[in-house]
C-alpha positions as CSV (number, residue, x, y, z in Angstrom):
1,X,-37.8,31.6,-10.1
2,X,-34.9,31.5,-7.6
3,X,-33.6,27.8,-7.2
4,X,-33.0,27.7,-3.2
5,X,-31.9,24.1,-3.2
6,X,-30.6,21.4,-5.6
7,X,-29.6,18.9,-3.0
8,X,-31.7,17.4,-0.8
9,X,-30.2,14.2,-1.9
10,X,-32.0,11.1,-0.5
11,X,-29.3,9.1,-1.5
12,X,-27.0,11.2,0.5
13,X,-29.8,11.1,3.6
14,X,-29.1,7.6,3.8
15,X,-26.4,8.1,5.6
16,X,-28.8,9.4,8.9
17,X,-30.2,5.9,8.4
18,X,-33.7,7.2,6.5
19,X,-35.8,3.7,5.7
20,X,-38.3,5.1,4.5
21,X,-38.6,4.2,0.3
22,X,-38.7,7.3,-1.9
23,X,-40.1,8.0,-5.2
24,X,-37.7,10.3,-6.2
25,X,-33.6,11.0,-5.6
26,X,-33.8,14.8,-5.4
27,X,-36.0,17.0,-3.6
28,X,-36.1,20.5,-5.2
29,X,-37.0,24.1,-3.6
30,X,-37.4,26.9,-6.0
31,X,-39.1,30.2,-4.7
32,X,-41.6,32.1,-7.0
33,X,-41.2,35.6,-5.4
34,X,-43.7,37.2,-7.9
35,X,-46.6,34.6,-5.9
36,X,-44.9,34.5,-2.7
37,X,-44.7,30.9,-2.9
38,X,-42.4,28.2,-2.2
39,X,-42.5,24.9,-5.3
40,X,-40.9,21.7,-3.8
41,X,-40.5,19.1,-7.0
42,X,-39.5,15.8,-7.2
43,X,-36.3,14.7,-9.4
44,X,-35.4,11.7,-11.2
45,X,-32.2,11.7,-11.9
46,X,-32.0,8.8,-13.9
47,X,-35.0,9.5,-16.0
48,X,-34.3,13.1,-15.8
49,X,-37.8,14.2,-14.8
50,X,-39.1,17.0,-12.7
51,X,-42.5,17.2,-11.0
52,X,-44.4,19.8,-9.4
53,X,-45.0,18.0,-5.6
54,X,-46.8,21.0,-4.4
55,X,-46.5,25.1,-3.9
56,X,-46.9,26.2,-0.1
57,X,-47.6,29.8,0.9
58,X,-45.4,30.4,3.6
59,X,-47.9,33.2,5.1
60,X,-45.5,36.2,4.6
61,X,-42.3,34.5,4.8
62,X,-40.3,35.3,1.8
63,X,-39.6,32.5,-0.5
64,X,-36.5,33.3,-1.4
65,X,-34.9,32.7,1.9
66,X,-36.6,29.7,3.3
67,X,-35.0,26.2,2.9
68,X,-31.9,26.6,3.4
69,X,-31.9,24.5,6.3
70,X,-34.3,22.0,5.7
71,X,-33.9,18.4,5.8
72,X,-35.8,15.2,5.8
73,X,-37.3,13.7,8.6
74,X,-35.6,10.3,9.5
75,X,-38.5,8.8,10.6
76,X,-41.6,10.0,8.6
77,X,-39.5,10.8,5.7
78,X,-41.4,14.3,5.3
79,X,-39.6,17.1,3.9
80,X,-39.8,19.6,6.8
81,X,-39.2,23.4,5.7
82,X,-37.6,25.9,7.7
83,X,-39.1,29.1,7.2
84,X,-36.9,32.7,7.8
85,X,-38.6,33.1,10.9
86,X,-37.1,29.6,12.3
87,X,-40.6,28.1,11.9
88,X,-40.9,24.6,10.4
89,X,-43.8,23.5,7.8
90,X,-43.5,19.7,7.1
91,X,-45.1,18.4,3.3
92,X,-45.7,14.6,3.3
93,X,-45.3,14.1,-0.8
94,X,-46.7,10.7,0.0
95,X,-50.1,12.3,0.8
96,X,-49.3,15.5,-0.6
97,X,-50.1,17.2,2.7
98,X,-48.6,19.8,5.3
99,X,-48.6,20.3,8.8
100,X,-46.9,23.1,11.3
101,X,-44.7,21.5,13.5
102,X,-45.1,22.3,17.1
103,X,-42.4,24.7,17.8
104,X,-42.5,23.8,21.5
105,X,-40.9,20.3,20.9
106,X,-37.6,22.0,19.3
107,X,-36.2,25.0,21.3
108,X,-33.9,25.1,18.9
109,X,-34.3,23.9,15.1
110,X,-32.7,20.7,14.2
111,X,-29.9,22.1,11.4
112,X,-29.4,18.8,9.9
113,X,-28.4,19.8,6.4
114,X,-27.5,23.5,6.0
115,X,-27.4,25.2,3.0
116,X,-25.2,28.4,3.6
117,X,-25.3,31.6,1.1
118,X,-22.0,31.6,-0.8
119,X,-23.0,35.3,-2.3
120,X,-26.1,36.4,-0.2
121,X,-29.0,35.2,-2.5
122,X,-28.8,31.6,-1.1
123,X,-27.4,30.2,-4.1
124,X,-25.2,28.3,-2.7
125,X,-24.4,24.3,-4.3
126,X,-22.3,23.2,-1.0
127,X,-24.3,21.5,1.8
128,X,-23.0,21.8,5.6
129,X,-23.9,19.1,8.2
130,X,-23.7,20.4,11.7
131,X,-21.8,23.6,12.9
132,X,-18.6,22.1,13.0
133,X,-19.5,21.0,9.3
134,X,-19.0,18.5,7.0
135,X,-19.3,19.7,3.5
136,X,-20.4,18.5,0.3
137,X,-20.3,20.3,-3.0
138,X,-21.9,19.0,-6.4
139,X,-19.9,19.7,-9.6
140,X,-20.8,19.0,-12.8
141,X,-18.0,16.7,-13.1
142,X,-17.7,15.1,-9.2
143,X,-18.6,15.7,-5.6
144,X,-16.2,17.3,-3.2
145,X,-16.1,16.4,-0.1
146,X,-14.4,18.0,3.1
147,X,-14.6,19.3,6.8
148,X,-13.7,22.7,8.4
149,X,-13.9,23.2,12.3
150,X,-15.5,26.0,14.1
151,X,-13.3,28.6,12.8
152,X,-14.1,27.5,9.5
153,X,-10.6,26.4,9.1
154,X,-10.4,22.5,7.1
155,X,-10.5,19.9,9.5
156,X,-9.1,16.2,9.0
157,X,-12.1,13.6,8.5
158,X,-11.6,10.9,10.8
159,X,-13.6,7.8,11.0
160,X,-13.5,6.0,14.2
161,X,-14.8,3.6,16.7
162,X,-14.6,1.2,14.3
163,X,-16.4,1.8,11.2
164,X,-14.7,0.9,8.0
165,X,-14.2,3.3,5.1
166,X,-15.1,0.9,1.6
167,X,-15.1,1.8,-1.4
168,X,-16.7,0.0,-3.7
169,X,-16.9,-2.7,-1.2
170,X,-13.6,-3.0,0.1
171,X,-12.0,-2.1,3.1
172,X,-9.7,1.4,2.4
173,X,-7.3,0.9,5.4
174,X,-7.1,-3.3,4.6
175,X,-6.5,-2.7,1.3
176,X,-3.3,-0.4,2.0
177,X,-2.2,-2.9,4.7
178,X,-2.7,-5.6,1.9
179,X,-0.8,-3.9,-0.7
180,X,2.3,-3.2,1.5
181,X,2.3,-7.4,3.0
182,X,1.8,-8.3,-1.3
183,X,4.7,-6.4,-1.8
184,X,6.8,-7.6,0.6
185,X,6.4,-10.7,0.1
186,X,7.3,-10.3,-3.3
187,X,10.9,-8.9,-2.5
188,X,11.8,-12.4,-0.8
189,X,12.4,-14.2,-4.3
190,X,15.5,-14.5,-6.7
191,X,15.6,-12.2,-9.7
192,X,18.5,-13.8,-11.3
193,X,19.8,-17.3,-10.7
194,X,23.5,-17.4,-10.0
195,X,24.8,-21.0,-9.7
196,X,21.8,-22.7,-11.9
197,X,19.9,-21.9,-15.2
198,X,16.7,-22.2,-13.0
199,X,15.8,-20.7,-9.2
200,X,12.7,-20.9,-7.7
201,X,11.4,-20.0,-4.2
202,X,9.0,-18.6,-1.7
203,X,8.2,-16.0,0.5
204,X,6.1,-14.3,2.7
205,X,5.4,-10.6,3.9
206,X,3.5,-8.4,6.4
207,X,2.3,-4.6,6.7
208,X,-0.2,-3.4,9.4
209,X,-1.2,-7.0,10.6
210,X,-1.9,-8.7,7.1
211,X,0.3,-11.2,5.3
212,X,0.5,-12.5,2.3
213,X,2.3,-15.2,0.8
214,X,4.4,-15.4,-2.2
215,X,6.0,-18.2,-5.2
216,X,8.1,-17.2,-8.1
217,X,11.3,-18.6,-10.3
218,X,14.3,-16.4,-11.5
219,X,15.0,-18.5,-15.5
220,X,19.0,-18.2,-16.8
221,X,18.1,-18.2,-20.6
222,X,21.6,-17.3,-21.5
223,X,24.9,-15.5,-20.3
224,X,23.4,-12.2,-21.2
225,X,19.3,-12.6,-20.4
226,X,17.8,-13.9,-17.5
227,X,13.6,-13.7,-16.7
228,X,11.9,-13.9,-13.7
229,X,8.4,-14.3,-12.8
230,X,6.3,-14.3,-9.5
231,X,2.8,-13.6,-7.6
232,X,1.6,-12.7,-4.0
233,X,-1.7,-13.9,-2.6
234,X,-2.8,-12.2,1.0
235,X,-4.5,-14.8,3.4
236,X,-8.4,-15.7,2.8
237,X,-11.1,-15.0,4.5
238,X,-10.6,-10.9,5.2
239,X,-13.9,-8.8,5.7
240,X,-14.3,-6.2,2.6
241,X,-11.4,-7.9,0.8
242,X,-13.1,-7.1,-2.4
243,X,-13.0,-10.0,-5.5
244,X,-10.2,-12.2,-6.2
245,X,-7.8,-9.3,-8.2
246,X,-7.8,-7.6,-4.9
247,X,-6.4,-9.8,-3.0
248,X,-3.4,-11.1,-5.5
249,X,-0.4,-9.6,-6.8
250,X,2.2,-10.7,-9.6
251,X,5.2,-9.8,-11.8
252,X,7.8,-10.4,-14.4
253,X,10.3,-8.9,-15.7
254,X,13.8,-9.4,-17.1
255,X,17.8,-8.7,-17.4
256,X,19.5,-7.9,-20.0
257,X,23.3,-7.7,-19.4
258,X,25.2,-4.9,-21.2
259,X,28.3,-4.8,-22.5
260,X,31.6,-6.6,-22.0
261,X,31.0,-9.7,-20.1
262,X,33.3,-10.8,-17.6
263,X,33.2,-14.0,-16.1
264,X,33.7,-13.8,-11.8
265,X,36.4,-16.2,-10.2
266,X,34.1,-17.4,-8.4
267,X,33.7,-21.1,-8.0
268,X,31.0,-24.1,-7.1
269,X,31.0,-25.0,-3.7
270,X,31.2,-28.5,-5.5
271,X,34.5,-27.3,-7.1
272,X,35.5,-25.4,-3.9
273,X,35.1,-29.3,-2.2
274,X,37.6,-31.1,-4.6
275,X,40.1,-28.2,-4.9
276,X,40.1,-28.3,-0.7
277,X,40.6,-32.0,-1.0
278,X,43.4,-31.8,-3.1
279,X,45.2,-28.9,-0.9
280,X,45.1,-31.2,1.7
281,X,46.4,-34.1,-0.6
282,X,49.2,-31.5,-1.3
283,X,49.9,-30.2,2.6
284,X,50.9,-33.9,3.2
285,X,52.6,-34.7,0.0
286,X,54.7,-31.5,1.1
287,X,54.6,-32.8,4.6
288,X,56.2,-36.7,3.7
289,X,59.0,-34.9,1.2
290,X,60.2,-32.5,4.1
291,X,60.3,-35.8,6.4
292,X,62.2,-37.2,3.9
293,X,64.2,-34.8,2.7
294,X,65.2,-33.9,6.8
295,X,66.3,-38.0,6.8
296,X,68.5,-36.9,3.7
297,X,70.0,-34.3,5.2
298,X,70.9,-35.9,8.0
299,X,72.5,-38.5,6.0
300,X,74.7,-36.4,4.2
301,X,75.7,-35.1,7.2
302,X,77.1,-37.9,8.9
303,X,78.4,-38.9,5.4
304,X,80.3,-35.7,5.4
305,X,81.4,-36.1,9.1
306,X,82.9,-39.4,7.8
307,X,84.7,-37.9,4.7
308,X,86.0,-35.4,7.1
309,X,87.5,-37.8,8.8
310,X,88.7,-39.9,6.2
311,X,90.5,-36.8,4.7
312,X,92.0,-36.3,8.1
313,X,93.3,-40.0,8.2
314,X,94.3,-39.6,4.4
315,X,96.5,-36.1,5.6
316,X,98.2,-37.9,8.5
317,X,99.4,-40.9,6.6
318,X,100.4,-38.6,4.0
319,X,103.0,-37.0,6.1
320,X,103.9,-39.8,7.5
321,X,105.1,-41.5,4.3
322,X,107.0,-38.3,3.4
323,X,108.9,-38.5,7.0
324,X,110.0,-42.2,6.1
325,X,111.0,-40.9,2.2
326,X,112.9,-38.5,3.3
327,X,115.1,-40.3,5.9
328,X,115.6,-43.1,3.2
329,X,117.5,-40.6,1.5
330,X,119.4,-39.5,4.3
């Protein structure tokens, strides 16, 4: 047996918008060369169980080579099978019937889900959507997922015209948006109170059109330790928001001051208030005692312009009482 496809994944088809409801998750084509048939079984992939659908004699065509780019019908929900020679036999597993597709209708056969050769055998596990393809490869451990244009080289996956990427329900691109306004809005509160043991306050933030709002304290336990706590909440009501933990943000956290403490010289603006008050006190204490001491000064000068002129009368009638001694004697 040569397994030409693992992968026809309904789940995956979904994305074509298939309403039809299926019995099973994987569709399976596996060649028997040795009968020149082609075996299509149905998979269960959470019960694990593989049935035989039906086996289909693709008059001539080898097995081995057919399927690789069949897909499911949208519509009808048939699995329609490309054969080598580009002709299409479609098995309805609800009936468990076939029927040739007119070849006429298609001048060209749909290649909805491609299933290219990675070593020549058609072996390959990656699935290709359109020529300028998107891929998608099953590991045992995850699915890959990418894009390569038509050189084959990988192209950027962009998703446009409005759609929204979720994951699990939420909105990829909000959610970044939502992250950066949270955070912002956490940055607008006090970490460490400076003038008080206890600082509270709040905030608010934007990124990419969202905001979020914020409300947190900043606790002085002691001279060395100080805690702080807060928590960011974006703005209800967003599509794809996702539950309550997605939309809210917090924190806490603490510091611890090392070393040798030294005090700052700083002051209250309480403080700052009565020392101003009594620098002005001072300025006119300083400015009355230079009145007054001006008033002194003056004083003493017009007290020493009066001793000057004392000693000038004191001199003159000095002399003249040692004239009238002297002619006494004569």
């Amino acid at each position: 047996m040569n397994k030409l496809s693992k992968t026809l994944l309904i789940t995956f088809l979904g994305f074509f918008s298939i309403n039809p409801s299926y019995a099973f998750d994987v569709f399976s084509l596996e060649s028997d060369t040795t009968n020149n048939v082609l075996k299509v079984y149905g998979v269960d992939l959470i019960t694990k169980e593989k049935t035989l659908l039906t086996e289909k004699n693709l008059g001539g065509s080898d097995p081995s080579s057919a399927g690789r780019n069949s897909y499911v019908n949208p519509n009808s929900g048939e699995l329609v099978i490309v054969t080598n020679e580009s002709g299409q036999e479609a098995y309805n597993w609800r009936t468990n019937t076939w029927r040739t597709i007119d070849e006429s209708l298609f001048p060209s056969s749909p290649h909805i889900l491609q299933m290219p050769s990675a070593n020549g055998n058609g072996s390959s596990e990656v699935i290709s959507i359109g020529e300028n393809s998107f891929k998608i490869k099953e590991t045992s451990t995850d699915m890959k997922i990418w894009a390569t244009d038509s050189n084959g080289r990988i192209a950027p996956i962009n998703i446009t015209n409005g759609s929204k990427l979720l994951i699990n329900g939420r909105d990829v691109e909000q959610s970044i948006n939502n992250v950066g306004a949270l955070s912002a809005a956490l940055t607008g509160l006090p970490t460490v109170p400076t003038e008080t043991n206890l600082a509270c306050g709040l905030g608010t933030g934007t990124h990419g059109g969202d905001f979020a709002f914020s409300g947190g304290c900043a606790s002085k336990v002691n001279e060395k330790l100080s805690i702080n706590y807060a928590a960011s909440m974006t703005i209800p009501g967003q599509d794809y928001a996702g539950d309550f933990e997605d939309t809210f943000s917090a924190r806490a956290g603490f510091v611890w001051k090392l070393g040798k403490s030294f005090k700052p010289t700083q002051i209250s603006f309480k403080d700052k208030k009565i020392i101003d008050r009594k620098i002005s006190n001072l300025q006119e204490d300083n400015k009355n005692l230079k009145a007054k001491n001006d008033e002194i000064i003056s004083q003493n000068q017009k007290l020493l312009a009066r001793l000057e002129k004392l000693e000038n009368i004191a001199l003159k009638f000095q002399s003249s009482s040692e004239m009238i001694s002297v002619a006494t004697k004569d």
